[in-house]
C-alpha positions as CSV (number, residue, x, y, z in Angstrom):
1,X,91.4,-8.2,11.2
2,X,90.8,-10.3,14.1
3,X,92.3,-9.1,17.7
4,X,95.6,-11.4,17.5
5,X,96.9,-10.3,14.1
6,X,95.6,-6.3,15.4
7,X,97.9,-7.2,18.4
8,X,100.9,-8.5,16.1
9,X,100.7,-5.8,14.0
10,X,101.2,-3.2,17.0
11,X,103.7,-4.8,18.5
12,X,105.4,-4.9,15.0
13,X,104.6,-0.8,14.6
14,X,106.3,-0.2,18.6
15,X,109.7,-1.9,17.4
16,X,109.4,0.1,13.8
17,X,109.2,3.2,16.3
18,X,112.1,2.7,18.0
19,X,114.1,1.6,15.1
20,X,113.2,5.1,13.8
21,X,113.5,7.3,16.5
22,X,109.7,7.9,17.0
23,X,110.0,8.2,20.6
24,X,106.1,7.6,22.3
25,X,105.4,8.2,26.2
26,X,104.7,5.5,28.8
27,X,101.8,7.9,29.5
28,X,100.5,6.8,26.3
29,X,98.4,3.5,25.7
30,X,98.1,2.3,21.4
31,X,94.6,0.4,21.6
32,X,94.4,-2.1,18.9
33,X,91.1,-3.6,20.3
34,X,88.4,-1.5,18.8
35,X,86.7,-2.8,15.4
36,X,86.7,1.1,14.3
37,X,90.4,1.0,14.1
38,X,93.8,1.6,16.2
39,X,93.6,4.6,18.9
40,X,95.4,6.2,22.0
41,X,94.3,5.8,25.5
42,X,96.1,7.7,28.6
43,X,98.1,5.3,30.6
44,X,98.9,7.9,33.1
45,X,97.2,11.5,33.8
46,X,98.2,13.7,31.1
47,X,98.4,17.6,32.2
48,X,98.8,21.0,29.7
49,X,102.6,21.5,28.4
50,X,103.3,17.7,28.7
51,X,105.5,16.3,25.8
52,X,104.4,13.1,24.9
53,X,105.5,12.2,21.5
54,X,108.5,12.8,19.3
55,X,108.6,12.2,15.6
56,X,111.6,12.6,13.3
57,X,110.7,14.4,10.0
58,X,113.0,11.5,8.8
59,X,110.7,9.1,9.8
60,X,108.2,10.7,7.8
61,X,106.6,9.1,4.7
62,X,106.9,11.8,2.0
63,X,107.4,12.6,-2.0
64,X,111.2,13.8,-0.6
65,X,111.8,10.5,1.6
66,X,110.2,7.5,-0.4
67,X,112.1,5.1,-2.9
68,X,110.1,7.1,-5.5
69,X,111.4,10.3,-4.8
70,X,113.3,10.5,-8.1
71,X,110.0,9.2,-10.1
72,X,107.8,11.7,-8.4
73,X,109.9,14.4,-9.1
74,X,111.0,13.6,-12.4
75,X,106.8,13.6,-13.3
76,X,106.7,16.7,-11.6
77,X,103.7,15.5,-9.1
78,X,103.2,17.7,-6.5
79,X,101.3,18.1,-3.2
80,X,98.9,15.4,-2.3
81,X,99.0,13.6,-5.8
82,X,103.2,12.8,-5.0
83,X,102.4,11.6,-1.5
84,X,99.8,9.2,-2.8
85,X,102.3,8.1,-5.6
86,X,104.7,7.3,-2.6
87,X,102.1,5.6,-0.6
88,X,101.5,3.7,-3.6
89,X,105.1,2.9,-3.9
90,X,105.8,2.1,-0.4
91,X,103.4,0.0,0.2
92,X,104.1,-2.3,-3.3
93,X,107.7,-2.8,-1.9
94,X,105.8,-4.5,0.9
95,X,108.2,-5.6,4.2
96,X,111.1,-4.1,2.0
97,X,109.8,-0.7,2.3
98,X,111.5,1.0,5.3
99,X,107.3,1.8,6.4
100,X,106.4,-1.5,6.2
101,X,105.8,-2.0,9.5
102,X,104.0,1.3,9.7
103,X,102.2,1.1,6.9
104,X,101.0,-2.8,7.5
105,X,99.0,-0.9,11.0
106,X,96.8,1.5,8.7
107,X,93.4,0.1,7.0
108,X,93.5,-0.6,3.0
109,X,91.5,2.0,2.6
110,X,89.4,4.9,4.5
111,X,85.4,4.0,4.8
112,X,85.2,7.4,2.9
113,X,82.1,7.5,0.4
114,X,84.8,7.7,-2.3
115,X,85.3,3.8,-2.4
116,X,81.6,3.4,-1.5
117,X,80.2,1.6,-4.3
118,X,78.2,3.8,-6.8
119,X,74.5,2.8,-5.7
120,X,75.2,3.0,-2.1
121,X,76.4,6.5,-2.8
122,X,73.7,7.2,-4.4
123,X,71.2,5.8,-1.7
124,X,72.8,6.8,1.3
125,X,73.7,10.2,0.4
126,X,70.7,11.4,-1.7
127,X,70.1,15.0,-0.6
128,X,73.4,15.5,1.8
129,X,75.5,18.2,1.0
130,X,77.9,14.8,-0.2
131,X,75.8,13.8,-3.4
132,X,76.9,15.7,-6.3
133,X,80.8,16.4,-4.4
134,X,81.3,12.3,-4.2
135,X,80.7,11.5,-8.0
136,X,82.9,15.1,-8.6
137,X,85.4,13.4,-6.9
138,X,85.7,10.3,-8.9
139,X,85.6,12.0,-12.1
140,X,88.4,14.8,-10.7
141,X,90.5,11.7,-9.5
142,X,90.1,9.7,-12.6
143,X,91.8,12.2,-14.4
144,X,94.5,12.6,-12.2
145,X,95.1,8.8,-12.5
146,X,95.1,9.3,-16.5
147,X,97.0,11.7,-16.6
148,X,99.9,11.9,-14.0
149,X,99.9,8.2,-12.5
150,X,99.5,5.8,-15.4
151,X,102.4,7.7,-17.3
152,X,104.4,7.2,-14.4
153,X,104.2,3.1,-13.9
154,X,104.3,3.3,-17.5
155,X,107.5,5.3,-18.0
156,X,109.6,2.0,-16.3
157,X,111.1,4.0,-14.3
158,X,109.6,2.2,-11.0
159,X,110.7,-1.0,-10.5
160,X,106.2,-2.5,-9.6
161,X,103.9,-4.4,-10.9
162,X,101.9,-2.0,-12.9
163,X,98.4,-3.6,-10.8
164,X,100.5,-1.7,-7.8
165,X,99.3,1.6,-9.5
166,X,95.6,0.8,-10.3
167,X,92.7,3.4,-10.3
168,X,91.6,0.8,-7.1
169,X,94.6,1.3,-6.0
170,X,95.2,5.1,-6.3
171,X,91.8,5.5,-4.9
172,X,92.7,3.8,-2.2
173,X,96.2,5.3,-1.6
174,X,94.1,8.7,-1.9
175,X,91.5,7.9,1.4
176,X,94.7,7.4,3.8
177,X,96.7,10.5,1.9
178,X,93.2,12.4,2.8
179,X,92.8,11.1,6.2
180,X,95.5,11.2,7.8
181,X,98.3,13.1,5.9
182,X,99.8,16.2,7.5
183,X,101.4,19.3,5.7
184,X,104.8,18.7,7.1
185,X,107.0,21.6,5.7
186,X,108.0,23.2,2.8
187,X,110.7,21.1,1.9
188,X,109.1,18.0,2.9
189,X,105.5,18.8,1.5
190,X,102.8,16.5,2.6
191,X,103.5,13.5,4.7
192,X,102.2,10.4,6.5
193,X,103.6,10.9,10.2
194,X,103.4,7.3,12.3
195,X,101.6,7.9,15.6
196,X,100.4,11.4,14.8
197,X,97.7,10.1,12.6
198,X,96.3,7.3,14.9
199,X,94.5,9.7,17.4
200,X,90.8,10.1,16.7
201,X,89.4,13.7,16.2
202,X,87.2,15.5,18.5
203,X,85.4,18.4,17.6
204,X,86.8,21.7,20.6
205,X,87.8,18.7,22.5
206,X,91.5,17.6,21.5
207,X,93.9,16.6,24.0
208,X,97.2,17.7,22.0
209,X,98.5,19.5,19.3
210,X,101.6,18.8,17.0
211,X,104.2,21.3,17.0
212,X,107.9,21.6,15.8
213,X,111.0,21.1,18.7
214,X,111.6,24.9,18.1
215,X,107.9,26.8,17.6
216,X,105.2,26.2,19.5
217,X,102.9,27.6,17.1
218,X,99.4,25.7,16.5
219,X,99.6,22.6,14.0
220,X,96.6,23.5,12.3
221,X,96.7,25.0,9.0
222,X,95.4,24.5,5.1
223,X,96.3,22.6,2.3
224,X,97.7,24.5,-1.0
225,X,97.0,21.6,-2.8
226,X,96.2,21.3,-6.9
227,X,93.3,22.7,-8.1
228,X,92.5,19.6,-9.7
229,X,92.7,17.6,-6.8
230,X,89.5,17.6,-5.5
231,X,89.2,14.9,-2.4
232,X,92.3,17.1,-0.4
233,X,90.7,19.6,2.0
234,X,92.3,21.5,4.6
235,X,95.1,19.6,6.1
236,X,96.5,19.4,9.5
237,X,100.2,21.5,9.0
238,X,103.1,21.2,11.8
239,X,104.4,25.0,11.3
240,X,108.0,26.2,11.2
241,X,109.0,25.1,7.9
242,X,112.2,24.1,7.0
243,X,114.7,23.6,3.9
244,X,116.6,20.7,5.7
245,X,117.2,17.7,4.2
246,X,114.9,14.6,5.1
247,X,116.3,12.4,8.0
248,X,118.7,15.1,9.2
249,X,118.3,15.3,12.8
250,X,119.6,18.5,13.9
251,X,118.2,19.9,17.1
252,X,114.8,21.2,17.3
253,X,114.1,19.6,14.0
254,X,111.5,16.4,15.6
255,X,108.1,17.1,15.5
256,X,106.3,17.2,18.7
257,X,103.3,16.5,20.6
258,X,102.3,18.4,23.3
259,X,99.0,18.3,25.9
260,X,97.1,21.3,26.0
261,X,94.3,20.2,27.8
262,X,94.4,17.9,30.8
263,X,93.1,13.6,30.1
264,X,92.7,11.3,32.9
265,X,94.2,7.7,33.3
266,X,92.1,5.8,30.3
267,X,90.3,8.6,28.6
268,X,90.8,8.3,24.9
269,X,93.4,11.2,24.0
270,X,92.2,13.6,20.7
271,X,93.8,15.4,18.2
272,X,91.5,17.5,16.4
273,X,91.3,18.0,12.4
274,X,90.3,21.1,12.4
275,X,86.6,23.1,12.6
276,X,84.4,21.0,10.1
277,X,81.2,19.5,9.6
278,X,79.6,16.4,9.1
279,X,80.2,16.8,5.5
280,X,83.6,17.3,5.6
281,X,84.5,14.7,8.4
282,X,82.4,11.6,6.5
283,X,84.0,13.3,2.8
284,X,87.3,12.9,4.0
285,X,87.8,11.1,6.9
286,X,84.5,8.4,6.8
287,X,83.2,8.8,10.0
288,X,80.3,11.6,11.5
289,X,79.6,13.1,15.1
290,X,76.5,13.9,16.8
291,X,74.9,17.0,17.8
292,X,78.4,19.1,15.5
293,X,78.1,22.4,15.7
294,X,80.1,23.1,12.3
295,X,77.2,21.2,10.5
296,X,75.4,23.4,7.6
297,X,72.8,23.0,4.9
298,X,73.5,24.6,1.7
299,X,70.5,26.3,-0.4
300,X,71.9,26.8,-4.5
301,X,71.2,30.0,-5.9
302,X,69.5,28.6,-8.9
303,X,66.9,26.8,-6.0
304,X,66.6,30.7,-5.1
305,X,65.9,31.8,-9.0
306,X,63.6,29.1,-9.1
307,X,61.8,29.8,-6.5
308,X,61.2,33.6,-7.6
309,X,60.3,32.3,-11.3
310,X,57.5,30.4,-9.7
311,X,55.9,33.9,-7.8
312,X,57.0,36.2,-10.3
313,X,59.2,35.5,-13.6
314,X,62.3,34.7,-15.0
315,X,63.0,38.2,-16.1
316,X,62.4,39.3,-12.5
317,X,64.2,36.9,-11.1
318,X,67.3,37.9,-13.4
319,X,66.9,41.7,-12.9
320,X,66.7,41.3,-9.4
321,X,69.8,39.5,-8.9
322,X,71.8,41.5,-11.0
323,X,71.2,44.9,-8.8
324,X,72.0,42.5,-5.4
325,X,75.3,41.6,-7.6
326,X,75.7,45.8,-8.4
327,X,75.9,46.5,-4.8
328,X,78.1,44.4,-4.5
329,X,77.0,41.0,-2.8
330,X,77.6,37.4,-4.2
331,X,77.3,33.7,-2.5
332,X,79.8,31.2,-1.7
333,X,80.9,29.4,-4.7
334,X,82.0,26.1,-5.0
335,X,83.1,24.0,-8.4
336,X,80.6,25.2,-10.8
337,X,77.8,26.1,-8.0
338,X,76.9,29.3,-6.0
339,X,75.2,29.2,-3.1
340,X,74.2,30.1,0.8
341,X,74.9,28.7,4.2
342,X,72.3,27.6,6.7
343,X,74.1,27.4,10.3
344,X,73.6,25.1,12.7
345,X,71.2,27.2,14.5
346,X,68.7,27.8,11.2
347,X,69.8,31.2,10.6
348,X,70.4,31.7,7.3
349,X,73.8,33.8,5.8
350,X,72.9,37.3,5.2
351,X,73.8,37.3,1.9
352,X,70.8,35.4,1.1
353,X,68.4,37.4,3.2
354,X,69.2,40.6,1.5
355,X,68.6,38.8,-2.2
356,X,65.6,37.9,-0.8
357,X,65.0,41.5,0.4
358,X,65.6,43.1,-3.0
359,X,63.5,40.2,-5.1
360,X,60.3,41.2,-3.1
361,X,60.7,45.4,-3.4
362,X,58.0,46.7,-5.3
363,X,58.9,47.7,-8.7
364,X,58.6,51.7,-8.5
365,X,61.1,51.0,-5.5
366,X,63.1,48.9,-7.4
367,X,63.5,51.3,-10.2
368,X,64.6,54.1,-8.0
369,X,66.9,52.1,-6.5
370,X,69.2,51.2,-9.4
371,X,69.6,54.5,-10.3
372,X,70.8,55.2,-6.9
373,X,72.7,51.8,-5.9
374,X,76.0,53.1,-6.7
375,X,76.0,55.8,-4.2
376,X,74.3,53.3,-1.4
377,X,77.4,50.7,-1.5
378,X,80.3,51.1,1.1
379,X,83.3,49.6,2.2
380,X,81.1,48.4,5.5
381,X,78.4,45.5,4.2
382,X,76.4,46.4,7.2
383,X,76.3,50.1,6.3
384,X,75.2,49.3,2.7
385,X,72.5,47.3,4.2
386,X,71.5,49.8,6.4
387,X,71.7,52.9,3.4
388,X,69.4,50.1,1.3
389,X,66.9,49.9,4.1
390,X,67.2,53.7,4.6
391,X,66.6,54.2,1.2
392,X,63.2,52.1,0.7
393,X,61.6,53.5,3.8
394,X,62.2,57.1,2.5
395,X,61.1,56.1,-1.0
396,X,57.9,54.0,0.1
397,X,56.0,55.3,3.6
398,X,53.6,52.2,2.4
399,X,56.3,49.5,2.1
400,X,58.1,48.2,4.8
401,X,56.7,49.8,7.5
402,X,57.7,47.8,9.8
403,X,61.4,48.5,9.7
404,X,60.9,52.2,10.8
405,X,63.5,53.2,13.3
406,X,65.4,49.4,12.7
407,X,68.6,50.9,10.7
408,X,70.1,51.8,13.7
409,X,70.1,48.3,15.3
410,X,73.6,46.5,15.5
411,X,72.0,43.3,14.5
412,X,71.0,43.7,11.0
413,X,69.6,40.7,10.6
414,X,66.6,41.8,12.6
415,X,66.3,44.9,9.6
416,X,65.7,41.8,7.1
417,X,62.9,39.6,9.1
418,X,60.2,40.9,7.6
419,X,57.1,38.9,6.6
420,X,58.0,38.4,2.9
421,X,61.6,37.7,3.3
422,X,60.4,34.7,6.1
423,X,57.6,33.4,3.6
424,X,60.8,32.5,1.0
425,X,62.9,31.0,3.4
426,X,60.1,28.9,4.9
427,X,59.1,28.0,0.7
428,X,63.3,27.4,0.2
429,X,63.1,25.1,3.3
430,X,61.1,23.2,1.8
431,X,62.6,22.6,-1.5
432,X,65.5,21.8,0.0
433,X,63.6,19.1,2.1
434,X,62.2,17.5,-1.2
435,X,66.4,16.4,-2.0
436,X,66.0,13.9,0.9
437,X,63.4,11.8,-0.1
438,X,59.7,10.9,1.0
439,X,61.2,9.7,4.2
440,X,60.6,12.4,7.0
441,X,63.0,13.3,9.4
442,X,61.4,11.2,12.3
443,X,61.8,8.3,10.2
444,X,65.5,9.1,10.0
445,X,66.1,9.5,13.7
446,X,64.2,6.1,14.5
447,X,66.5,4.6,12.0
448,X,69.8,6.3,13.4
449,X,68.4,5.2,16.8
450,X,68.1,1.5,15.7
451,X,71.9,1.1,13.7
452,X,75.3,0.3,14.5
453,X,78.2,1.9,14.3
454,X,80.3,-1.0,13.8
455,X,78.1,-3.4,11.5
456,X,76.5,-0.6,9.6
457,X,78.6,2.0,9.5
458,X,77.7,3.5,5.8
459,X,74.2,3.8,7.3
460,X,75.2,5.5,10.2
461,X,77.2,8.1,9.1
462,X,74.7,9.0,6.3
463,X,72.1,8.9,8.4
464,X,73.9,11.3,11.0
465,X,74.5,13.7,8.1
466,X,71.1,13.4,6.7
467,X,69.2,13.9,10.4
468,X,72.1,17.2,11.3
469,X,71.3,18.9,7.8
470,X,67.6,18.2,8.2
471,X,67.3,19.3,11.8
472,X,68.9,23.0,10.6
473,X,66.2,22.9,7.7
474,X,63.7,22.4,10.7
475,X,65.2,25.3,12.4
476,X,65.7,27.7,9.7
477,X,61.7,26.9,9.8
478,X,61.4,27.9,13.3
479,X,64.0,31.2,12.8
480,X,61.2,32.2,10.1
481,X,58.1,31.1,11.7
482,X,59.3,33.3,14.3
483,X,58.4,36.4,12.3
484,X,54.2,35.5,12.1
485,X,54.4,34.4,16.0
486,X,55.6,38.0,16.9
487,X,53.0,39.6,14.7
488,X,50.4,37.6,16.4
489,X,51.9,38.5,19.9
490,X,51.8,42.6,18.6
491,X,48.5,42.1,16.8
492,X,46.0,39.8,18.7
């Protein structure tokens, strides 16, 4: 879109907002001029507890306010599936729809790797924590087309070309539903709110928060979405629900937008989307940040089980992770996938680390402590770590040694560095490393360092994703290199 028909289009969206009550500050600038898209500048100093923004849950696009509403709820859609039906809807009326002139501001589509094409997913996302979720995505959303929206454009019962309701289309409706849709209330469901979604995010850095005219609770809450629906993650929510009817305006009923942190004259103004990241920001939203501290690598438990089938055997590896399942520890799980978090800083969850502790006991230790393991788990994970540990340096004054006097320590992390659990994770670092490629990650940053955000901007979000997840491989290295440096320091 060039920068007159940006401009036209903003100008259009100002009028739509005053013909619908969305009542915006003068200490608020809409900035049409950036190629990334449509954001808010401060005109004025903004300062904590200023009310800058007022948006009528009438004004709302929603499954309860659209021209579908009767459709939708005759095909009993629900959650985000409805409000991409009345996107859908909305947006085939074209400048009949009463959101026309909102809806004309917003993109086709979200640069989300959903509408990437197939082999640039598959290029540009190898090894990320994105690869397998992506093509999950399309086959979870196909479905969802077949089954709830084609029987809806083909039930006549919306007056659209059928075209309107495409798989393209859907997939479409579903980036902006997933970017910039907000859990309104429990009458109203999830909604598209004009203005609120054309502030960027900022990771601990927003500038306001969106709260009801009569709570000024925190907007930020989760989706309870379908199951099924795979591409909606946690939403934003604007709390104090309510059973009113749509465009009632009863006092205290606008949505508002308030400063809690101060912005100076021309300073972009953030909202924020929540804790998440780099993999959930490009997933949903299609865009990355450098240096995010939310950023984590992922290492599958069947990595793990392969790894211990290559030392020891398969039959290990199995009884050895059924006695870490008896006292009572398990990984996240995720779809059809279990597995453990790597933090930003390289330390890996402790879940992991005391698997990894139990699948290098020595058998005679091991057999004692099945018989036992009942009695050793608590309600306290700590204190079952610390009655394992107990346990083992009683049973075995050979094994372990080095842990004598440890189960007191608060950190018990430190109880599970030893020199065999640090050997796996630097072996598991380096599977994991294998996902990305023969490409190492100085050949990623150089290539980072050389793209643009603007002409390339596929590349560089993958390529921010693949250099954060990498860089915590290369520190969950260092975290377990640590453990022969401080032998070497004890033992010269």
């Amino acid at each position: 879109m060039d920068a007159a028909a940006a401009a036209r289009r903003l100008r259009a969206f100002k009028r739509w907002m005053r013909e619908h009550g969305v009542v915006c500050s003068d200490a608020l600038r809409l900035d049409a001029t950036d190629p990334l898209g449509v954001h808010v500048r401060a005109a004025a100093p903004l300062r904590d507890g200023d009310l800058v923004a007022t948006i009528p849950r009438g004004a709302c696009l929603t499954p309860r306010t659209t021209g579908a509403a009767g459709a939708i709820e005759a095909a009993e859609l629900g959650g985000c599936l409805a409000l991409a039906a009345a996107v859908m809807y909305e947006r085939a009326r074209g400048a009949g729809s009463p959101w026309g002139d909102y809806l004309q501001l917003l993109p086709d589509r979200e640069c989300v790797p959903l509408v990437w094409p197939a082999d640039e997913v598959e290029r540009l996302l190898a090894g990320t924590e994105l690869d397998k979720i992506v093509k999950q995505d399309r086959e979870f959303l196909y479905e969802d087309w077949k089954e709830c929206i084609e029987p809806l454009i083909s039930s006549g019962e919306l007056d659209v070309h059928p075209d309107d309701f495409s798989l393209d289309k859907y997939f479409s409706a579903k980036t902006l539903v997933s970017s910039r849709s907000f859990q309104i209330d429990s009458y109203h469901g999830f909604g598209m709110v004009p203005l609120a979604d054309l502030f960027n995010h900022k990771t601990d850095g927003e500038h306001v928060h969106f709260t009801s005219g009569s709570d000024d609770s925190d907007s930020d809450g989760e989706d309870h979405d379908e199951q099924s629906d795979a591409f909606a993650d946690d939403q934003s929510t604007i709390e104090n629900p309510t059973s009113s009817p749509s465009g009632s305006r009863v006092d205290g009923e606008d949505l508002e937008m308030i400063v809690v942190r101060d912005a100076n004259e021309g300073e972009e103004v953030y909202n924020t989307y929540g804790a998440m990241g780099n993999a959930a920001l490009l997933h949903r939203y299609g865009f990355t940040e450098l240096g995010n501290q939310y950023d984590i690598v992922n290492i599958d438990l069947a990595m793990v089980t392969k790894w211990c089938t290559s030392i020891h055997s398969s039959r290990h590896a199995r009884a050895r992770v059924s006695l870490w399942r008896n006292l009572g520890y398990s990984g996240c799980t995720s779809q059809d996938a279990e597995y453990f978090e790597i933090s930003y800083n390289g330390e890996p969850q402790l879940e992991l680390l005391i698997l990894l502790y139990i699948i290098s006991m020595k058998h005679d230790v091991y057999d004692k402590l099945i018989c036992v393991a009942h009695d050793l788990v608590t309600d306290e994970e700590h204190d079952t770590i610390r009655n394992v540990v107990k346990f083992v340096k009683e049973t075995s004054s050979t094994q372990n040694c080095e842990l004598n006097g440890l189960e007191e320590l608060h950190d018990v992390k430190k109880l599970l560095h030893t020199e065999s659990i640090c050997s796996a994770l630097l072996s598991l670092a380096d599977m994991r490393e294998t996902f990305y490629g023969s490409n190492t990650l100085e050949d990623d940053e150089k290539r980072l360092q050389a793209c643009c955000i603007v002409s390339e901007r596929k590349l560089y979000n993958s390529l921010v994703l693949r250099v954060s997840e990498r860089r915590i491989l290369y520190r969950l290295r260092k975290y377990a290199s640590s453990r022969s440096k401080t032998n070497k320091r004890k033992h010269p």
